[in-house]
OpenMM code with the backbone's topology and positions (N, CA, C; nanometers):
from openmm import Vec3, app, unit

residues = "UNK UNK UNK UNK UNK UNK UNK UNK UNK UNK UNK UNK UNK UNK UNK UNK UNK UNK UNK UNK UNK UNK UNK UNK UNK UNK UNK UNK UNK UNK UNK UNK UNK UNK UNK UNK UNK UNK UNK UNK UNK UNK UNK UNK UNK UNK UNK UNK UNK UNK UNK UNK UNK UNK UNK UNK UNK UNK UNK UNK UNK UNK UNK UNK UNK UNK UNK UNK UNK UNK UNK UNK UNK UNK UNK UNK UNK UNK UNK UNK UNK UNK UNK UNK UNK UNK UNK UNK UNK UNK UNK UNK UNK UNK UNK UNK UNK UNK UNK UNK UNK UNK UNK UNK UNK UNK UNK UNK UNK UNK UNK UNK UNK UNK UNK UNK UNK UNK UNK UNK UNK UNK UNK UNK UNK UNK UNK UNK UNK UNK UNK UNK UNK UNK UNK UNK UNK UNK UNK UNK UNK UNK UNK UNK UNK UNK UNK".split()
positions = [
    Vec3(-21.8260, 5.7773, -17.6822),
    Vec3(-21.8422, 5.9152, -17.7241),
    Vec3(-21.9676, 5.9719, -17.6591),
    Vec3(-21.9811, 6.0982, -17.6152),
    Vec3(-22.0864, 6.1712, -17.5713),
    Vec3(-22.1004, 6.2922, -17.6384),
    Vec3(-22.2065, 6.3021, -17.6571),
    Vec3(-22.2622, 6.4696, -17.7221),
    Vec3(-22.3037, 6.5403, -17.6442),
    Vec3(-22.2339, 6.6863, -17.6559),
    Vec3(-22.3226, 6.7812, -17.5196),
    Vec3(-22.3594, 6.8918, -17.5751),
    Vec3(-22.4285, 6.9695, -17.5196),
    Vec3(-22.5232, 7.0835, -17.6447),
    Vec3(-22.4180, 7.1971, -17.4950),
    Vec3(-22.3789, 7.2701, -17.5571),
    Vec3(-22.3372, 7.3887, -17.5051),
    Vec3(-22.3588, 7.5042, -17.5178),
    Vec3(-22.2968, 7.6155, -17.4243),
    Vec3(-22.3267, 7.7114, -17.4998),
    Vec3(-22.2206, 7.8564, -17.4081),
    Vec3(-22.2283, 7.9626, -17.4671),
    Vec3(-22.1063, 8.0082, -17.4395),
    Vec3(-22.1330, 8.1636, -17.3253),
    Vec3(-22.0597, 8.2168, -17.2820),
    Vec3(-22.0906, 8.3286, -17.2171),
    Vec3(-22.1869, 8.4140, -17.2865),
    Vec3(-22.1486, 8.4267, -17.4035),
    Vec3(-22.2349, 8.5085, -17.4928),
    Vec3(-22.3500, 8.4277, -17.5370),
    Vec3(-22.3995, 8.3320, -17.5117),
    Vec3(-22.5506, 8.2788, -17.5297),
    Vec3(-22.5132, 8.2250, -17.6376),
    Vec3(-22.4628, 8.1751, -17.6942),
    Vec3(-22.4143, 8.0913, -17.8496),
    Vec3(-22.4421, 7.9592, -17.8056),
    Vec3(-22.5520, 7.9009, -17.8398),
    Vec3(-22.5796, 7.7800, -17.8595),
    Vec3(-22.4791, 7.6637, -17.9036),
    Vec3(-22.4478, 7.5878, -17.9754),
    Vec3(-22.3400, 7.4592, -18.0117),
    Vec3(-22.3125, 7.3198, -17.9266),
    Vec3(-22.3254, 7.1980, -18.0273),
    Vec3(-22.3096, 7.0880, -17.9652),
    Vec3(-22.1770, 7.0247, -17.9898),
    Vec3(-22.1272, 6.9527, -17.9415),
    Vec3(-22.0113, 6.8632, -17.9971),
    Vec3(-21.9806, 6.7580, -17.9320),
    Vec3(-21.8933, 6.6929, -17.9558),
    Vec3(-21.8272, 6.5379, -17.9119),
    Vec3(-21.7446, 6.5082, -17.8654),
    Vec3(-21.7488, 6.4368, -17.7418),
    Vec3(-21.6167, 6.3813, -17.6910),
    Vec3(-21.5997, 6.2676, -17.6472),
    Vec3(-21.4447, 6.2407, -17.5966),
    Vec3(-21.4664, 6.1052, -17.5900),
    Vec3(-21.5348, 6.0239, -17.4483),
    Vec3(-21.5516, 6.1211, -17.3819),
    Vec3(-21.5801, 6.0645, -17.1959),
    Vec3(-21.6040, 6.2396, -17.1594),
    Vec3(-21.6922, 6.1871, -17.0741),
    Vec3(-21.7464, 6.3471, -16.9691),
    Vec3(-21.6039, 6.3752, -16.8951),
    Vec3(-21.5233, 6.3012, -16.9037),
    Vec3(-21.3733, 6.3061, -16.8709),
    Vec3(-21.2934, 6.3850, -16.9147),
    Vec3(-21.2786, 6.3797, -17.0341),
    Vec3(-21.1734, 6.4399, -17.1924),
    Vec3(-21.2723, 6.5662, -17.1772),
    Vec3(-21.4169, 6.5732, -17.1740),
    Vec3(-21.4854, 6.7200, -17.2113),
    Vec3(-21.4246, 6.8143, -17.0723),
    Vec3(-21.4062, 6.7979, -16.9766),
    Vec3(-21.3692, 6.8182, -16.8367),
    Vec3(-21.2684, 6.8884, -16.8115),
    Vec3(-21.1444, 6.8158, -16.8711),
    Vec3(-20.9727, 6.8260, -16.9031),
    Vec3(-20.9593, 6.9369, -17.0508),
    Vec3(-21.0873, 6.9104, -17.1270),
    Vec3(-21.0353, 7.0325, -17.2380),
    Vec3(-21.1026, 7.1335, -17.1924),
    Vec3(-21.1730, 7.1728, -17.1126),
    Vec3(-21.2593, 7.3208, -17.0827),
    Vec3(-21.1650, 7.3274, -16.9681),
    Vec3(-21.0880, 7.2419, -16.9146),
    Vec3(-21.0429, 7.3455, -16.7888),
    Vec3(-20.9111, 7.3765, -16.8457),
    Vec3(-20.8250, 7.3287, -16.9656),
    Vec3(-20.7479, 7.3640, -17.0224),
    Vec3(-20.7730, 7.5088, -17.0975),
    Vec3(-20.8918, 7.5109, -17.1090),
    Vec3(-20.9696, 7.6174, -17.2439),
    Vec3(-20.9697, 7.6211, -17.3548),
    Vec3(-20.9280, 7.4749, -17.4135),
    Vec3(-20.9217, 7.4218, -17.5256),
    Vec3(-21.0720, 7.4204, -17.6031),
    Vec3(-21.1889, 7.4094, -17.5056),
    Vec3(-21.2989, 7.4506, -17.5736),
    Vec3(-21.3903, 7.5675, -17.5859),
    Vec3(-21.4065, 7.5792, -17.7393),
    Vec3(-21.4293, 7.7382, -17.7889),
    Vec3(-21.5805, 7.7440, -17.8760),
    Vec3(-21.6352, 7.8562, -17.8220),
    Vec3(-21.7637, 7.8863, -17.9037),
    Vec3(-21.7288, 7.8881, -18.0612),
    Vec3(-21.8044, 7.8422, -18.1454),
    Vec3(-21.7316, 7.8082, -18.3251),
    Vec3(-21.7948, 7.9607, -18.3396),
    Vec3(-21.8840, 8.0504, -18.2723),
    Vec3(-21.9741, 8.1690, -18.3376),
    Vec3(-21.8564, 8.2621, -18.2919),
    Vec3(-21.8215, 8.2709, -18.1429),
    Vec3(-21.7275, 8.4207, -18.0968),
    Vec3(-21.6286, 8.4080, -18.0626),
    Vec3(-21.5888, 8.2444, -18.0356),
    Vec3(-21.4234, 8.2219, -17.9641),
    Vec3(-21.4345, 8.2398, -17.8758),
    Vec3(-21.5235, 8.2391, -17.7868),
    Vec3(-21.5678, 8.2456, -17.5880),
    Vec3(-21.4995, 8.1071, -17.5463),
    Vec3(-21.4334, 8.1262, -17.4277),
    Vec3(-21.3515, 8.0009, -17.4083),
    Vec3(-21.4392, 7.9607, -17.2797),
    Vec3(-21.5470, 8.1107, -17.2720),
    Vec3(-21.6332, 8.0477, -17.1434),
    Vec3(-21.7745, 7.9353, -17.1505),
    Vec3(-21.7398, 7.8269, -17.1355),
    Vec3(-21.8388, 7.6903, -17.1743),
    Vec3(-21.9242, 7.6782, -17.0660),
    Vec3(-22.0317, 7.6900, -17.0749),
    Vec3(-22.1008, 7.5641, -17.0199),
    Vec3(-22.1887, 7.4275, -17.0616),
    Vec3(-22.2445, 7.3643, -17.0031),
    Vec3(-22.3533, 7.2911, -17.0651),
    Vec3(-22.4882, 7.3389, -17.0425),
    Vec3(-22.4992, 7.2684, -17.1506),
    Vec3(-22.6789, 7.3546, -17.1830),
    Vec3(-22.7737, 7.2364, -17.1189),
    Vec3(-22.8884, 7.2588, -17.1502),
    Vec3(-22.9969, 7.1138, -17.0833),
    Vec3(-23.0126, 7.0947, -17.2148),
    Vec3(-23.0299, 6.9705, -17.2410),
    Vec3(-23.0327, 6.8805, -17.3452),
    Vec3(-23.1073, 6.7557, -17.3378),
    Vec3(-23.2062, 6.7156, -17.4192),
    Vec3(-23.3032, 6.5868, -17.3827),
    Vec3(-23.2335, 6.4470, -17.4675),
    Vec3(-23.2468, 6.3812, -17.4125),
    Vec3(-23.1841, 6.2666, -17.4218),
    Vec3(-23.2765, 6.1869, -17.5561),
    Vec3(-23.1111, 6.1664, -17.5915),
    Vec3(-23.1340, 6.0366, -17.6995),
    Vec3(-23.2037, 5.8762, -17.6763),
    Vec3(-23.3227, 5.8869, -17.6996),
    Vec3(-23.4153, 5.7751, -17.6225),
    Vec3(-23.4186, 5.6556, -17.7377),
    Vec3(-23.4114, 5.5467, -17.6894),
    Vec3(-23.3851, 5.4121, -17.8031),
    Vec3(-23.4532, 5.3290, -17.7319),
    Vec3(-23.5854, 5.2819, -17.8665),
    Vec3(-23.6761, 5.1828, -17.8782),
    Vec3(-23.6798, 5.1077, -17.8444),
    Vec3(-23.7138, 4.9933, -17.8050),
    Vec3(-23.7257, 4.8367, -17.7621),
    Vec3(-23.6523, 4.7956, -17.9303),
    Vec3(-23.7146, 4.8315, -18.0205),
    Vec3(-23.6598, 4.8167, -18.1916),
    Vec3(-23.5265, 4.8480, -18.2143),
    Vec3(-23.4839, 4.9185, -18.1527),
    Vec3(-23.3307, 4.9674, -18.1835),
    Vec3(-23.2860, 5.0628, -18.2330),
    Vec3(-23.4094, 5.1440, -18.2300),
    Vec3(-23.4589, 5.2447, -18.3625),
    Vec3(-23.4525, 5.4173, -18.2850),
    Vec3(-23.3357, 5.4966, -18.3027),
    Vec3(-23.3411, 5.6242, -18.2347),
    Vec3(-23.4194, 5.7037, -18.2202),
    Vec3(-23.4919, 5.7215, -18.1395),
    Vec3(-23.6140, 5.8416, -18.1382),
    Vec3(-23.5246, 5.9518, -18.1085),
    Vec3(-23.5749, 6.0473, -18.1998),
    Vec3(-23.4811, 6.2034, -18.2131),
    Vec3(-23.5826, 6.2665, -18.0857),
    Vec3(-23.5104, 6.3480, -18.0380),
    Vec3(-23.6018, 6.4624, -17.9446),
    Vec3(-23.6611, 6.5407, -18.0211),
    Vec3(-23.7558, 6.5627, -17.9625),
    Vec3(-23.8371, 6.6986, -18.0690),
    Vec3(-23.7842, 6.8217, -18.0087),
    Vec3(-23.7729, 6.8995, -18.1110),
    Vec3(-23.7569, 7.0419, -18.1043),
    Vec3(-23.6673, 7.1101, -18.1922),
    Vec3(-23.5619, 7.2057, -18.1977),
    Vec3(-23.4926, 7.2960, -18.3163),
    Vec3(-23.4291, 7.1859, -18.3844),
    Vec3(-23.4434, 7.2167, -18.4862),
    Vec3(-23.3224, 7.0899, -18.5846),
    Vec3(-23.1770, 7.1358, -18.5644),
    Vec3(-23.1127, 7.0574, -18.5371),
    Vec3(-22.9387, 7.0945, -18.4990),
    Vec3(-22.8895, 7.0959, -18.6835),
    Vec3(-22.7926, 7.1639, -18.6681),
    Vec3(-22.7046, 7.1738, -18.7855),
    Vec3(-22.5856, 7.1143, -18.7483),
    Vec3(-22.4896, 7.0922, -18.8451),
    Vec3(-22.3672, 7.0610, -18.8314),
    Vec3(-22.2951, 7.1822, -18.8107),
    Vec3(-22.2215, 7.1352, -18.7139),
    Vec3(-22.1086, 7.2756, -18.6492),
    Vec3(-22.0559, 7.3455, -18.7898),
    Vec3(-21.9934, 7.2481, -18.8662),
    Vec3(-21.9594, 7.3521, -18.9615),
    Vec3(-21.9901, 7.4119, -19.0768),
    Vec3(-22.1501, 7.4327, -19.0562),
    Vec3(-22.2478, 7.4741, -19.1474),
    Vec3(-22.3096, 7.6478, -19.0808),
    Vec3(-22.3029, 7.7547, -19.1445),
    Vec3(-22.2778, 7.8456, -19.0911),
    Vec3(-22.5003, 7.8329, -19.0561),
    Vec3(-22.4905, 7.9127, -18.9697),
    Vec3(-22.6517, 7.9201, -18.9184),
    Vec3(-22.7439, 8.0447, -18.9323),
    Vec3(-22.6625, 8.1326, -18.9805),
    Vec3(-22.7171, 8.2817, -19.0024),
    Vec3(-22.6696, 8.3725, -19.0973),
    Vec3(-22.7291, 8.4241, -19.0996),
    Vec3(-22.6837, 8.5506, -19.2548),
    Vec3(-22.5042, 8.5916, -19.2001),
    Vec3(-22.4720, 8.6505, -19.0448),
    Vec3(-22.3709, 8.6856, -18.9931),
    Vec3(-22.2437, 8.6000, -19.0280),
    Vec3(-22.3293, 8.4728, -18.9898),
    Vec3(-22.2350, 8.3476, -18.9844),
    Vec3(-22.1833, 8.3147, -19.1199),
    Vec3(-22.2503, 8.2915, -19.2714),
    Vec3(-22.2596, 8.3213, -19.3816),
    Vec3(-22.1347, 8.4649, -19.3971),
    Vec3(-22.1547, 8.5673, -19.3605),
    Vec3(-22.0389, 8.6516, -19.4180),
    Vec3(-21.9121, 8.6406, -19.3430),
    Vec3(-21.9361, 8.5868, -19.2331),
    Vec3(-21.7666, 8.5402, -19.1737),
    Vec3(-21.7516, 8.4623, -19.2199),
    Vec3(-21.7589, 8.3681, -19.2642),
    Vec3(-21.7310, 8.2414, -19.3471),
    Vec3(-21.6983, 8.2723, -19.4794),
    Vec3(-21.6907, 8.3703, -19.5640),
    Vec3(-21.7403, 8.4399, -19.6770),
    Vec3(-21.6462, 8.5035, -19.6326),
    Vec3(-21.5623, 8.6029, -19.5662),
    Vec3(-21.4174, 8.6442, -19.4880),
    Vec3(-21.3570, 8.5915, -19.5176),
    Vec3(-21.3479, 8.4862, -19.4070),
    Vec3(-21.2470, 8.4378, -19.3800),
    Vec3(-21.1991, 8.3589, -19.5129),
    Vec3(-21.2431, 8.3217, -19.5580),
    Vec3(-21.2364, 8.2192, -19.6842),
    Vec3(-21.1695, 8.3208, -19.7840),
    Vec3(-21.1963, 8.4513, -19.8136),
    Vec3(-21.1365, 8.5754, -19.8536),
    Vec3(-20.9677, 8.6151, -19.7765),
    Vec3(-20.9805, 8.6275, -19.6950),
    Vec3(-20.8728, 8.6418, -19.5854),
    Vec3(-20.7581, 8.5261, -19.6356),
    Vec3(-20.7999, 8.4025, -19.6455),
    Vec3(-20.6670, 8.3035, -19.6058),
    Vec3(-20.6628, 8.2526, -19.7807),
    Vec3(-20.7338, 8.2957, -19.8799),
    Vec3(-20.6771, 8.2676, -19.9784),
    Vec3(-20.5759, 8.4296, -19.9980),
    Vec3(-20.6075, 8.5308, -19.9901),
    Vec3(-20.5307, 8.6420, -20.0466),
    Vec3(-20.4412, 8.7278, -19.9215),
    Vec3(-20.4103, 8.6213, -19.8472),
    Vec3(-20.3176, 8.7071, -19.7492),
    Vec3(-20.2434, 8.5553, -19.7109),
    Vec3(-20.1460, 8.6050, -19.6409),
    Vec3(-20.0137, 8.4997, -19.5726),
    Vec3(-20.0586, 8.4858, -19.4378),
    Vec3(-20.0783, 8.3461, -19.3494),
    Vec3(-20.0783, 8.3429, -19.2630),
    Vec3(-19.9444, 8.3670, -19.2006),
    Vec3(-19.8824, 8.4235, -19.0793),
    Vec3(-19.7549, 8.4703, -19.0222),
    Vec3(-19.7725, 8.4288, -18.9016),
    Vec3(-19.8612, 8.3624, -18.8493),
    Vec3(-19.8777, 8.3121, -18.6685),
    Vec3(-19.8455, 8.4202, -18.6071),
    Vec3(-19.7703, 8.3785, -18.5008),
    Vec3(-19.7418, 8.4777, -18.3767),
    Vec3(-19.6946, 8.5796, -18.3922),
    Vec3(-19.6164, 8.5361, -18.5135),
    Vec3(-19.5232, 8.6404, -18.5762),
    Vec3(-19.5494, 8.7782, -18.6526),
    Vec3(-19.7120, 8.7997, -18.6103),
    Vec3(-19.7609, 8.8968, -18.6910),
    Vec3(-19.6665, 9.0421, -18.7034),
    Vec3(-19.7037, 9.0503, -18.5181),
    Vec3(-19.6093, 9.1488, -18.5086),
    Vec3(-19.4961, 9.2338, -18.5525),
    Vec3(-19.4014, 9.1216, -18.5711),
    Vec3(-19.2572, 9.1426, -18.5946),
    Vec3(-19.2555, 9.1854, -18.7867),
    Vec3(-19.3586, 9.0603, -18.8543),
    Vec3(-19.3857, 9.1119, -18.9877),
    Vec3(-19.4538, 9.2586, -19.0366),
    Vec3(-19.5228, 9.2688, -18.9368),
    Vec3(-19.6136, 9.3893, -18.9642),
    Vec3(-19.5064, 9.5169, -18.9774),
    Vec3(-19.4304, 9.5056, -18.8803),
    Vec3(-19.3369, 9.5988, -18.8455),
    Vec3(-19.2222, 9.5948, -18.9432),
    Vec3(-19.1789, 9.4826, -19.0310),
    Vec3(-19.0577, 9.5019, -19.1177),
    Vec3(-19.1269, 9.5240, -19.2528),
    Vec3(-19.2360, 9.5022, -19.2683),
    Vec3(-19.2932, 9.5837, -19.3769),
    Vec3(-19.3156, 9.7540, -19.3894),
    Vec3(-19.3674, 9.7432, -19.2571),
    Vec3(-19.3699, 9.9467, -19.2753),
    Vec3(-19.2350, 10.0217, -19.2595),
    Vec3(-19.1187, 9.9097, -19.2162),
    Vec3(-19.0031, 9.9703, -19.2262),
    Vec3(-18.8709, 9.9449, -19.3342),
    Vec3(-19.0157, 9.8530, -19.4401),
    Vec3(-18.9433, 9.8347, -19.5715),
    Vec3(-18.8201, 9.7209, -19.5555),
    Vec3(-18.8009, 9.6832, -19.4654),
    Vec3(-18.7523, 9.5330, -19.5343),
    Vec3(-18.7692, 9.4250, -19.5474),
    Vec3(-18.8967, 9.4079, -19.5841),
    Vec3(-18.9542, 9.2991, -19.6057),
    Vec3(-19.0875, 9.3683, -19.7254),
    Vec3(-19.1017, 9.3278, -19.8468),
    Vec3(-19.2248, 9.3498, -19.9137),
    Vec3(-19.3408, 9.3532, -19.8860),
    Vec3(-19.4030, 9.4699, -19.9618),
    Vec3(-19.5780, 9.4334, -19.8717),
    Vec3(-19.6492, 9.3617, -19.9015),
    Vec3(-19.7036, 9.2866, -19.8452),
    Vec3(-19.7992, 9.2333, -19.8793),
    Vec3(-19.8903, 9.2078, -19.7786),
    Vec3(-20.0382, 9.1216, -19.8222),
    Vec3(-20.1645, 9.1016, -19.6935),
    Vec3(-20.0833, 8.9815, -19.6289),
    Vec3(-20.0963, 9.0286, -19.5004),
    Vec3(-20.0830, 8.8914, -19.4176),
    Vec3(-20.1516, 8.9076, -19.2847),
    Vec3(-20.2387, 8.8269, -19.2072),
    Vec3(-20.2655, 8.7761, -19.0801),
    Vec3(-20.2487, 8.6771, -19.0088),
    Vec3(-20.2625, 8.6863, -18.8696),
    Vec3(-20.1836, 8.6379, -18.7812),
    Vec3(-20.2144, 8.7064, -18.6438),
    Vec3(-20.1363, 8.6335, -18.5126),
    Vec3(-20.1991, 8.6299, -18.3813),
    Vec3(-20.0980, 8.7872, -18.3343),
    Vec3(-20.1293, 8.8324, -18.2614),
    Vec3(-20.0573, 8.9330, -18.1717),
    Vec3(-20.1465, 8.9567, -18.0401),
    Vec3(-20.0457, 8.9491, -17.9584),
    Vec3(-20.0481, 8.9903, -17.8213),
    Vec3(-20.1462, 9.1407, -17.8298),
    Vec3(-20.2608, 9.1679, -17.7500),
    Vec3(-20.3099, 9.3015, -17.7277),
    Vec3(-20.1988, 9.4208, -17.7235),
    Vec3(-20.0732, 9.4063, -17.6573),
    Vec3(-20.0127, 9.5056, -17.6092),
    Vec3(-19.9145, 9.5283, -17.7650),
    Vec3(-19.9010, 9.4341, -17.8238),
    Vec3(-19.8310, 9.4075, -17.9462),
    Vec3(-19.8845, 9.5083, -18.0127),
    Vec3(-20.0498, 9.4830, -18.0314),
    Vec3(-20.0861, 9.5568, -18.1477),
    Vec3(-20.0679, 9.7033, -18.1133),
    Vec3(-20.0998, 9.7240, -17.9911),
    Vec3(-20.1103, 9.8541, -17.9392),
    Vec3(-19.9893, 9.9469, -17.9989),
    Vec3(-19.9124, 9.8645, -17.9586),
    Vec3(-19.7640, 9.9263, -18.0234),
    Vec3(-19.7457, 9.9764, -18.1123),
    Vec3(-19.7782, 9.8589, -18.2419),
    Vec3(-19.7956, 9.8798, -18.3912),
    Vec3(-19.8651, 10.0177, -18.3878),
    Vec3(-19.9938, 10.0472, -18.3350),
    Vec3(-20.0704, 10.1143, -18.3770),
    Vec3(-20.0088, 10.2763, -18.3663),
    Vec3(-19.9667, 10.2677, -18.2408),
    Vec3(-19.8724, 10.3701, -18.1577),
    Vec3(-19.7022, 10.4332, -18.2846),
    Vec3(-19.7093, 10.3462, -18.3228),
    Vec3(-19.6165, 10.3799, -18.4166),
    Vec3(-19.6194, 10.4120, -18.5837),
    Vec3(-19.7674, 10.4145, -18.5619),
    Vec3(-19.8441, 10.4677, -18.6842),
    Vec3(-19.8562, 10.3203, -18.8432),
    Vec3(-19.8684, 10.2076, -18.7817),
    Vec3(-19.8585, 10.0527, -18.8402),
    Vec3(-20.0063, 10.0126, -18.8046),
    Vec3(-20.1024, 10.0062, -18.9306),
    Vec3(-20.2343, 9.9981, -18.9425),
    Vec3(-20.2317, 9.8666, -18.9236),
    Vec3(-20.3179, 9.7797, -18.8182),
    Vec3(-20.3927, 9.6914, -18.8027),
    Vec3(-20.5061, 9.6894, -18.7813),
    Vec3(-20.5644, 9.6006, -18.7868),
    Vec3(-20.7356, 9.5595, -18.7025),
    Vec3(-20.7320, 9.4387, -18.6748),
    Vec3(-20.8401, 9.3538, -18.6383),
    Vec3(-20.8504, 9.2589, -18.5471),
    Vec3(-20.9425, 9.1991, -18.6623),
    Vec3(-20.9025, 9.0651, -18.6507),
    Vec3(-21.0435, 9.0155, -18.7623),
    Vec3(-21.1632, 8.9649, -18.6745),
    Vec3(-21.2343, 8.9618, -18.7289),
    Vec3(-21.3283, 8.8792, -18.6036),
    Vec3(-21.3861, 8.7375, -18.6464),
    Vec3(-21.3147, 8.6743, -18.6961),
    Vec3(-21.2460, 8.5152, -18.6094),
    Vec3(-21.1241, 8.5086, -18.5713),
    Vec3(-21.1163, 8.3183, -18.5373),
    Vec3(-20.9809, 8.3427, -18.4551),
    Vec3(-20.9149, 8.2402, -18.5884),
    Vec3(-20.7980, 8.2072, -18.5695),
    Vec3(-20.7248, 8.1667, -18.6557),
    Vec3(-20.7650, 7.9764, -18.5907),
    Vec3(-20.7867, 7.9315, -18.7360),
    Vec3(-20.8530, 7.7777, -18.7373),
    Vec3(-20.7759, 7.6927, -18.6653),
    Vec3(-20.6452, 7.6818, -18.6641),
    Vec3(-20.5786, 7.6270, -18.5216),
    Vec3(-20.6359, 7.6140, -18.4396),
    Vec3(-20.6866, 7.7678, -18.3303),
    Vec3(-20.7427, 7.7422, -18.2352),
    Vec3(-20.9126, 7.6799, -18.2329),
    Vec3(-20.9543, 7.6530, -18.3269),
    Vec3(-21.1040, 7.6257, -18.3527),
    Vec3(-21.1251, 7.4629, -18.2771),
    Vec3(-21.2324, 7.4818, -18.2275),
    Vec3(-21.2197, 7.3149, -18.1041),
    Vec3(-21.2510, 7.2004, -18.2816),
] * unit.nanometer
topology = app.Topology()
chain = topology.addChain("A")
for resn in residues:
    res = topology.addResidue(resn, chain)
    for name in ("N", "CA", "C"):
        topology.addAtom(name, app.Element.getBySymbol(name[0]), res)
């Protein structure tokens, strides 16, 4: 396993794990790896000081910012998306891809209303919108795609 401190187009700091500089390689050129703060699929690696071990056996930590665990939110921002979303997926239906097609048999009444989110194509929503079918965009992405 290797740890690499990354960070994203948008300057978003984050570390994580893989199994070989190999597997980290094959999932970023897939774009399987994603900023946990904006969903930037644009990665790089950050400089990072090395995990140095004693003659004792004993890990000397690097000095400097204390890392958190990825899935510990890091800021007041981070705190109310988390505080969302957690809002979001208890009182609405996830519908996947299928947002679309649901969104649309609700405002045309055959299907009941209710909250639901889910993925749509840009041009999808556009549509919806175009046809007078209120959406917005949440700002996360749906935990599926989360690395």
């Amino acid at each position: 396993m290797i740890r690499y401190a990354l960070k994203c187009a948008e300057d978003h700091g984050f570390e994580s794990w893989f199994k070989s500089a190999e597997a980290f390689d094959s999932l970023k050129a897939a774009n399987l790896v994603a900023c946990p703060v904006c969903g930037n699929e644009t990665i790089s690696k950050a400089i990072m000081a090395p995990r140095v071990t004693s003659s004792r056996s004993k890990a000397i930590e690097p000095s400097g910012p204390v890392h958190r665990p990825l899935d510990a939110p890091g800021s007041e921002a981070e705190v109310a998306l988390t505080k969302m979303r957690k809002h979001v997926e208890e009182n609405s239906d996830y519908v996947g891809v299928s947002f679309a097609a649901e969104a649309r048999k609700m405002h045309e009444g055959e299907t009941p209303m209710r909250s639901i989110y889910g993925e749509a194509k840009l041009e999808d929503a556009k549509k919806l919108l175009e046809e007078g079918i209120p959406v917005a965009p949440l700002p996360f992405i749906p935990q599926r795609k989360t690395n």
